[in-house]
C-alpha positions in Angstrom: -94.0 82.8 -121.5 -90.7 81.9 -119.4 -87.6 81.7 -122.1 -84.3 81.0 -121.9 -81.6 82.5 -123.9 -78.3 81.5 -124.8 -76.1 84.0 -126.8 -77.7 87.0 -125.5 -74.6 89.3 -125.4 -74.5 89.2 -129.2 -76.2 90.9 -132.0 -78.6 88.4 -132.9 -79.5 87.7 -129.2 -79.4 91.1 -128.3 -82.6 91.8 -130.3 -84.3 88.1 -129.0 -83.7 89.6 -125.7 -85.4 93.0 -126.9 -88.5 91.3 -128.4 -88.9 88.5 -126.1 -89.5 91.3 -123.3 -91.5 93.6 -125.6 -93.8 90.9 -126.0 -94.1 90.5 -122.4 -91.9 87.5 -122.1 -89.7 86.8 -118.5 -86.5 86.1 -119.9 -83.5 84.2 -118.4 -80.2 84.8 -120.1 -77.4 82.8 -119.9 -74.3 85.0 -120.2 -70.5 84.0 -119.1 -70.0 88.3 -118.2 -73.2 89.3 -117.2 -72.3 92.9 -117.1 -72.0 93.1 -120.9 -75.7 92.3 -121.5 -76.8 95.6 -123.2 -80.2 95.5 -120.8 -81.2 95.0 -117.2 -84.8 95.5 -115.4 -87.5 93.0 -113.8 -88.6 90.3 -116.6 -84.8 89.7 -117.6 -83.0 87.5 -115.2 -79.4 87.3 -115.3 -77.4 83.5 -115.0 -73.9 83.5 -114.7 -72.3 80.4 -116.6 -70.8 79.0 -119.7 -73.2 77.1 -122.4 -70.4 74.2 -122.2 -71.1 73.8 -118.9 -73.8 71.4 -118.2 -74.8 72.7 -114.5 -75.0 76.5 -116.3 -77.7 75.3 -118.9 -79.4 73.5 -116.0 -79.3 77.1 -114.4 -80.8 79.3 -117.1 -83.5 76.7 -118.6 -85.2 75.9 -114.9 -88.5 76.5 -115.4 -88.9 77.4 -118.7 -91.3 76.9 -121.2 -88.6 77.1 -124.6 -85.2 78.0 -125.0 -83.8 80.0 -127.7 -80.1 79.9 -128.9 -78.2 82.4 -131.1 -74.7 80.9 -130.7 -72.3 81.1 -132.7 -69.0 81.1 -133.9 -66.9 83.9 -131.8 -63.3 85.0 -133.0 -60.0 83.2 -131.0 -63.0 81.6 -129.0 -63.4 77.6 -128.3 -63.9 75.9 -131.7 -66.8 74.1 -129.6 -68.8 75.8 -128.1 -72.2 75.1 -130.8 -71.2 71.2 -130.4 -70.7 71.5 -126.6 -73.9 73.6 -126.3 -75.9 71.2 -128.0 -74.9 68.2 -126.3 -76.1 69.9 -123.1 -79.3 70.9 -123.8 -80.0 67.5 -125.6 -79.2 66.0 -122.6 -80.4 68.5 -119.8 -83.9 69.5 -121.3 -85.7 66.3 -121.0 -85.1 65.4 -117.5 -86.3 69.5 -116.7 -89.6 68.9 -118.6 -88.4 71.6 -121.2 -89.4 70.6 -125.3 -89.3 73.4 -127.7 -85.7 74.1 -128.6 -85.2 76.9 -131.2 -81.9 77.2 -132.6 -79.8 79.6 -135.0 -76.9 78.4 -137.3 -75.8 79.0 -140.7 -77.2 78.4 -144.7 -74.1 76.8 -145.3 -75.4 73.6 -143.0 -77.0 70.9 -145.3 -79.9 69.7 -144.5 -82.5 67.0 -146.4 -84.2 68.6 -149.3 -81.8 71.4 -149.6 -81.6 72.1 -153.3 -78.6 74.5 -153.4 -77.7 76.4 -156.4 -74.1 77.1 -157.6 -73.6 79.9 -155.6 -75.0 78.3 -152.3 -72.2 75.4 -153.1 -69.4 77.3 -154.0 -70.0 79.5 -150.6 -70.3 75.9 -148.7 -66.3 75.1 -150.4 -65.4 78.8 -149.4 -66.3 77.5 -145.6 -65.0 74.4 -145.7 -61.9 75.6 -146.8 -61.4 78.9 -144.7 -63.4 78.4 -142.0 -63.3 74.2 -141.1 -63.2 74.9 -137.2 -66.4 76.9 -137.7 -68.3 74.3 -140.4 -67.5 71.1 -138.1 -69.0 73.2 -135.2 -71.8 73.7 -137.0 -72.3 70.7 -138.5 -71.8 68.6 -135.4 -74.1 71.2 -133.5 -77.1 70.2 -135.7 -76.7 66.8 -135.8 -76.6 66.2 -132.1 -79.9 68.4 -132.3 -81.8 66.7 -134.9 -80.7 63.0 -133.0 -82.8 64.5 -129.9 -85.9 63.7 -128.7 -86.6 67.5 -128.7 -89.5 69.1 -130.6 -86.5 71.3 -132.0 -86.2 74.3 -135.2 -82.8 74.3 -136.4 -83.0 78.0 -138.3 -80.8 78.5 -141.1 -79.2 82.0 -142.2 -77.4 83.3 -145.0 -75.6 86.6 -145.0 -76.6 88.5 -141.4 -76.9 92.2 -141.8 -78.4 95.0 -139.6 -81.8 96.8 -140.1 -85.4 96.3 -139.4 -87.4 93.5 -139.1 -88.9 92.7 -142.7 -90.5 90.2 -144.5 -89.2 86.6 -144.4 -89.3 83.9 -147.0 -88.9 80.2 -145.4 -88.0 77.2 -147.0 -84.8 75.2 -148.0 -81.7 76.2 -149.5 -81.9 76.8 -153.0 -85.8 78.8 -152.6 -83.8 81.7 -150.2 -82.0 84.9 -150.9 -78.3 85.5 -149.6 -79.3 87.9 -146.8 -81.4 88.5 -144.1 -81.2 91.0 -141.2 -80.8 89.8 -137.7 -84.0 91.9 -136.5 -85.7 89.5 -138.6 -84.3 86.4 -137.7 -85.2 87.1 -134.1 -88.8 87.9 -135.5 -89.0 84.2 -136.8 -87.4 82.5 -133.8 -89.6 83.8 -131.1 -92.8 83.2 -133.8 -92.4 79.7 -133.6 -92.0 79.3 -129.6 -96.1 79.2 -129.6 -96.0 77.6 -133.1 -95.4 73.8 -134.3 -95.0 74.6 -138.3 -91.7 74.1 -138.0 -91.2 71.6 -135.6 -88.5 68.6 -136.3 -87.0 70.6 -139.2 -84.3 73.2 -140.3 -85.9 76.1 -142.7 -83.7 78.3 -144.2 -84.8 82.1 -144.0 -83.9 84.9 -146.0 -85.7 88.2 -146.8 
């Protein structure tokens, strides 16, 4: 399949990049420096642009078939760069015939159903009050997302750690664990590229 990633310079898209092409995926990475993605050869094309730019997401999801997004918060970055992203795929997908929208964002983002335990709302207090920049991001990120005509997965995550790939447990906040390793998380978002089990919601994943 033809993907597009956004967020492939970091961890989590590092290894979507990695598995994408080991699956035999082309892949087209949107990347603001495209000198510090980790990889470079044939099925892995490089687009030079910002994911709050519009015309840049227009770039990197021409001709597609999905688009993955492991955004996220970055340190002394733009406290908008989820929303921003958002609003521009919502708006550029449909008018380039692109659908399946797979995105990444934290546990700590409600979402109908949830049933979260004491631990899962204290941690949702300790980000609203340390990290508000980072929750309202978030927050507005998914909402934009859900409001789309998309056939979109909003993935949830606790607690990112490193390590292999291992097995995942899906469902809402309150049935997960408070870790998962990012080799996994990019394991269940290219699963469900070809897949519609999760289509229109937000699981939460842990191992």
């Amino acid at each position: 399949m033809n993907l597009a990633i956004l967020g492939g310079t970091g961890r989590t898209g590092r290894l979507l990049i990695d598995l994408a092409l080991l699956r035999g995926d082309t892949v087209r990475v949107l990347a603001r420096d495209p000198g510090r993605l980790h990889r470079h050869e044939e099925r892995l094309i490089e687009v030079q642009g910002d994911a709050r730019d519009p015309e840049a997401v227009g770039r990197v999801i021409a001709g597609t078939d999905a688009v993955l997004s492991a955004l996220g918060p970055v340190r002394g970055g733009p406290p908008d760069t989820m929303t921003l992203a958002a609003r521009n795929l919502t708006t550029v997908m449909p008018g380039a015939g692109v659908r399946r929208l797979i995105t990444l964002t934290g546990a700590g983002v409600p979402h109908e159903g949830d049933r979260p335990g004491p631990i899962d709302r204290v941690f949702r207090v300790l980000l609203r009050l340390t990290q508000p920049d980072v929750l309202k991001d978030s927050l507005n990120h998914a909402d934009l997302i859900r409001a789309s005509t998309l056939d979109w997965t909003i993935v949830r995550v606790p607690r990112l750690t490193d390590g292999p790939a291992a097995p995942t447990r899906a469902g809402l906040v309150g049935d997960i664990r408070p870790f998962i390793t990012r080799a996994s998380v990019a394991e269940f978002m290219l699963d469900q590229v070809g897949s519609d089990q999760y289509v229109r919601q937000a699981p939460a994943i842990s191992n």
